[in-house]
PAZAPA-4460 file (N, C-alpha, C; in steps of 0.05 Angstrom, whole numbers, plus 32768, in hexadecimal, padded with zeros to 4 digits):
% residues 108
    n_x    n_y    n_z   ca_x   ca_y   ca_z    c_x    c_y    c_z   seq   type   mol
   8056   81BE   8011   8050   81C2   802D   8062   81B0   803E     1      X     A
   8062   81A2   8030   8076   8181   8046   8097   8193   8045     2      X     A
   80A0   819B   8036   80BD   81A5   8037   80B7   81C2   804C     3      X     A
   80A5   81C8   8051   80A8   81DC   8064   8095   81DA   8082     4      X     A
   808E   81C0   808C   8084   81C1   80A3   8092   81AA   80A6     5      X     A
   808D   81A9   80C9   80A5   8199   80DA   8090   818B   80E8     6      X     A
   8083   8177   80D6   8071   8161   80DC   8082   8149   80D2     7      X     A
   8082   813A   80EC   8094   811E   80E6   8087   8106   80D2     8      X     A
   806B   810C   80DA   805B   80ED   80D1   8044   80F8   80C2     9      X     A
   803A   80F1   80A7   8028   80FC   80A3   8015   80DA   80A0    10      X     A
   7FF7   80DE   809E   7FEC   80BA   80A3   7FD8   80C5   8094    11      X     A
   7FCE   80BB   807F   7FBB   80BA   8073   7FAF   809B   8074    12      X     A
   7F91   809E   807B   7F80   8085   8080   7F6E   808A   806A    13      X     A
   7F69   806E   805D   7F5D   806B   804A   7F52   8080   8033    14      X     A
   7F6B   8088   8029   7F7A   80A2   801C   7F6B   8097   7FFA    15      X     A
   7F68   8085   7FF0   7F5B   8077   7FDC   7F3F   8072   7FDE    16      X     A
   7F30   807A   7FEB   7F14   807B   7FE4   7F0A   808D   7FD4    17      X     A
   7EFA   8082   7FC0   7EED   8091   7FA6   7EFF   8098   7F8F    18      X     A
   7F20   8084   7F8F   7F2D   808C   7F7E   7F33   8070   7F6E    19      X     A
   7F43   806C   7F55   7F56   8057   7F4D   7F61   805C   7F37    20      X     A
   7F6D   804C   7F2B   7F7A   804D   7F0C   7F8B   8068   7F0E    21      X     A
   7F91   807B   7EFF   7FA2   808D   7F01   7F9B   80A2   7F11    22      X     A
   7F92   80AB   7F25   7F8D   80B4   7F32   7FA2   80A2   7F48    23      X     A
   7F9C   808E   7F4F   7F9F   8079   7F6B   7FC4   808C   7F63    24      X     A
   7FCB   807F   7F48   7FE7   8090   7F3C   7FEC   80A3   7F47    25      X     A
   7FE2   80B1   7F43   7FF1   80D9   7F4C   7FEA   80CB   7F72    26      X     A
   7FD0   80C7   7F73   7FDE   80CD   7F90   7FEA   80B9   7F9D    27      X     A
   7FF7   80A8   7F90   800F   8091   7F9C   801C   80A3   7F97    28      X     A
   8023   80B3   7F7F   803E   80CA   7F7F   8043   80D9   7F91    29      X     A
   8034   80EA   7F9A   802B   80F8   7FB0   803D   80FC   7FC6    30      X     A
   8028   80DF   7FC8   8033   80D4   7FE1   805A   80D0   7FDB    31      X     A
   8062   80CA   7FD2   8077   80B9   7FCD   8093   80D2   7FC5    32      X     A
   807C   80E7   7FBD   808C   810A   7FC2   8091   8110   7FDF    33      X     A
   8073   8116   7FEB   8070   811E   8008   8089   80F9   8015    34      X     A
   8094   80E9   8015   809D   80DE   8028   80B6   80DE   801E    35      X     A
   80C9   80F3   8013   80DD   8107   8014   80F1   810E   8027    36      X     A
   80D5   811A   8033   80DC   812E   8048   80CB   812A   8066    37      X     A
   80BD   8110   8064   80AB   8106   807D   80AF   80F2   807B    38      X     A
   809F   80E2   809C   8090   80C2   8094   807B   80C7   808C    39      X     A
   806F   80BB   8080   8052   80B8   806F   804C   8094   8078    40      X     A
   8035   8095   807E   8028   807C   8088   8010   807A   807B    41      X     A
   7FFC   806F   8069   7FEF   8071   8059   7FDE   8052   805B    42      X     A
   7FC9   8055   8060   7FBC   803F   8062   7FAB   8040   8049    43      X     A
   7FAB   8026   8038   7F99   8028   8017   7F93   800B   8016    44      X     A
   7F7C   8008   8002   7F78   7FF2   7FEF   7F84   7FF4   7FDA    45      X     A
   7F8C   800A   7FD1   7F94   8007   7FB4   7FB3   8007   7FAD    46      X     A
   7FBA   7FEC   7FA1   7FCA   7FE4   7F91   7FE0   7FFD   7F8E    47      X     A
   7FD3   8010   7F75   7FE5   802A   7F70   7FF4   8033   7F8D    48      X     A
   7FE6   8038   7F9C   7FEF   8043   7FB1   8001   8033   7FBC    49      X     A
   7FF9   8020   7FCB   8005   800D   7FDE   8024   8009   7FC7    50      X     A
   8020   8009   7FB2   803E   8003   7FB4   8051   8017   7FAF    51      X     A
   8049   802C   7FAD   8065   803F   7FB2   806D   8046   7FD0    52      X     A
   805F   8034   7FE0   8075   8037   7FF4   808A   8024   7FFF    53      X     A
   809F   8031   800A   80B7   8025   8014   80B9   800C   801E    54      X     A
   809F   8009   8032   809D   7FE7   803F   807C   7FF1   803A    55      X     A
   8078   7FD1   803D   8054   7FD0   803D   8057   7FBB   805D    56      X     A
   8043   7FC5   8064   8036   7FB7   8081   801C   7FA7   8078    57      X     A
   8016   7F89   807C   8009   7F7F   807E   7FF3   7F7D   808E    58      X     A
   7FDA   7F8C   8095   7FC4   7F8D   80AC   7FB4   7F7B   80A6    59      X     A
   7FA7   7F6B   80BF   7F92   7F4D   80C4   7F8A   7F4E   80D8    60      X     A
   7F79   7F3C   80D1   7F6A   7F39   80EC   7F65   7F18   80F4    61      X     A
   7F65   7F14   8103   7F6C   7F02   8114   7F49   7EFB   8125    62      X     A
   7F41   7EE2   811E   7F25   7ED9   812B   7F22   7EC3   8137    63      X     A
   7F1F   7EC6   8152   7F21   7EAF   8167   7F05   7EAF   8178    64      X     A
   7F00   7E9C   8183   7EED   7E99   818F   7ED9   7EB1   818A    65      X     A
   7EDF   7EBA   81A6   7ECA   7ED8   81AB   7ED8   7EEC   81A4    66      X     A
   7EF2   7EEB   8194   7EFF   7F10   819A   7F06   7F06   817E    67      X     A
   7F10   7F19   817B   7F1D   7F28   8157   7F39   7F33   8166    68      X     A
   7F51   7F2D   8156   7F65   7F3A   815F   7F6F   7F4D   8141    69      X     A
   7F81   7F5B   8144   7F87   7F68   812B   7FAA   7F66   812B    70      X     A
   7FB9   7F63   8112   7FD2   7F59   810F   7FDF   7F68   80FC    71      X     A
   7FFF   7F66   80F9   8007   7F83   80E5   8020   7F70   80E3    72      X     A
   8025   7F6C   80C4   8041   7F5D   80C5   8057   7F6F   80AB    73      X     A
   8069   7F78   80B7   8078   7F84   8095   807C   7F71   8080    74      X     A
   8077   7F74   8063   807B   7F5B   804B   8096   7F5F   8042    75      X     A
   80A4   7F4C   803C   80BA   7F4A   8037   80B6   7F4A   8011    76      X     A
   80C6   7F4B   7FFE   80C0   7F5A   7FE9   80AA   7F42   7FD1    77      X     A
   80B7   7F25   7FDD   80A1   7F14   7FCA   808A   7F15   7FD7    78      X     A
   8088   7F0E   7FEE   8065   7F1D   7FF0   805B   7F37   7FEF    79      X     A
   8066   7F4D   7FEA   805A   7F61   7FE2   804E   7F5C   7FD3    80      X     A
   805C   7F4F   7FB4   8051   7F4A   7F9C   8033   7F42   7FA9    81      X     A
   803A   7F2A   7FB0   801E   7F18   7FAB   8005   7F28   7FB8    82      X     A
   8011   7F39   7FD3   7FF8   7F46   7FD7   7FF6   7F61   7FC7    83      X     A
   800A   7F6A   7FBF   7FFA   7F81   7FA3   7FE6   7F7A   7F94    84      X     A
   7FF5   7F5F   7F86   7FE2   7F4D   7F6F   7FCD   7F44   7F7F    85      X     A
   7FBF   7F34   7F92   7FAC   7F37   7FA1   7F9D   7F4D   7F9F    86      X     A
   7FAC   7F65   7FA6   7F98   7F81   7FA6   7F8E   7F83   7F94    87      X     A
   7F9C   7F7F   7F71   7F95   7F7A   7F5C   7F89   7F68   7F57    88      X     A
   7F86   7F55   7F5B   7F6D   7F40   7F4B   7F5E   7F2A   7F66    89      X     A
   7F68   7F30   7F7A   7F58   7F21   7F89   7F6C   7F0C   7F98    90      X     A
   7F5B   7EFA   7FA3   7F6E   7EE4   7FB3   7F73   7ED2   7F94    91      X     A
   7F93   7EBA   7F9E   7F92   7EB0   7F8D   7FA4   7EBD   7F6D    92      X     A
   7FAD   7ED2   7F70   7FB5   7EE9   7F4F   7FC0   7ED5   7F41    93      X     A
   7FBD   7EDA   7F22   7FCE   7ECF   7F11   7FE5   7ED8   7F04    94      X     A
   7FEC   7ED3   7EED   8006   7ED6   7EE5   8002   7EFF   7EDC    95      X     A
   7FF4   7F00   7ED3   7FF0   7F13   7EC9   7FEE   7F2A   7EE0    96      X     A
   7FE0   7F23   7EF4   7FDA   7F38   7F0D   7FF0   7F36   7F21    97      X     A
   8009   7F21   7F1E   8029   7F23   7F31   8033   7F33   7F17    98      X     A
   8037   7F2B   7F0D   8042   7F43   7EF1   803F   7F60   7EF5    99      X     A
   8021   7F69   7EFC   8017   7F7F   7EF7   8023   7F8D   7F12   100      X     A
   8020   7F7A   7F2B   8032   7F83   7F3F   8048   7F82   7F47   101      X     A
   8058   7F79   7F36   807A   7F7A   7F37   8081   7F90   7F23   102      X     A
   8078   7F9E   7F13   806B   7FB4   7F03   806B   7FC3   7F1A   103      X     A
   8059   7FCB   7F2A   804E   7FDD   7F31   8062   7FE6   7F4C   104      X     A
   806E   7FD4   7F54   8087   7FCF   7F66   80A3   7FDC   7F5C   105      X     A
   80A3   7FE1   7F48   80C1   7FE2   7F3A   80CD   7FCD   7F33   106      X     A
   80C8   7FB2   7F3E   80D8   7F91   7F3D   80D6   7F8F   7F1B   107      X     A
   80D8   7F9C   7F09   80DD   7F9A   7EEE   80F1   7F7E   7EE4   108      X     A
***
């Protein structure tokens, strides 16, 4: 369908609910087919996903007094890692969970 409609941006929001492990797979593929021939903007928790794309954007939030602000920074490629591996094992990852996301990155 993406090679024959003349949609510039496709955005999937929280495109990973009720999925992981090989599944999260095919549809990081998917996605990573469909952005070919589009932008694809894909907002996820999951690891699989988040890293087959091109840049990852960093989203936060920001807590001050009385307001909450919200923040978006692009990662440059060594913190991708760390926040893949984060996605993977939590704050803090070890050797085994930067591994698993320099793996999952292509950074072989």
């Amino acid at each position: 369908m993406a090679k024959h409609t003349s949609l510039p941006t496709l955005i999937f929001d929280e495109i990973d609910t009720g999925i992981s492990g090989e599944t999260a797979v095919r549809v990081g593929n998917v996605i990573g087919d469909l952005e070919q021939n589009m932008q694809v903007i894909c907002i996820t928790h999951l690891p699989q996903i988040a890293a087959k794309g091109d840049a990852h954007y960093f989203v936060y939030k920001n807590e001050e007094t009385e307001r909450t602000t919200t923040g978006i920074r692009k990662l440059k490629p060594e913190a991708r890692i760390k926040v893949i591996a984060e996605m993977l094992s939590g704050k803090d990852p070890g050797a085994s969970a930067l591994k698993n996301a320099q793996e999952l990155l292509g950074f072989n």
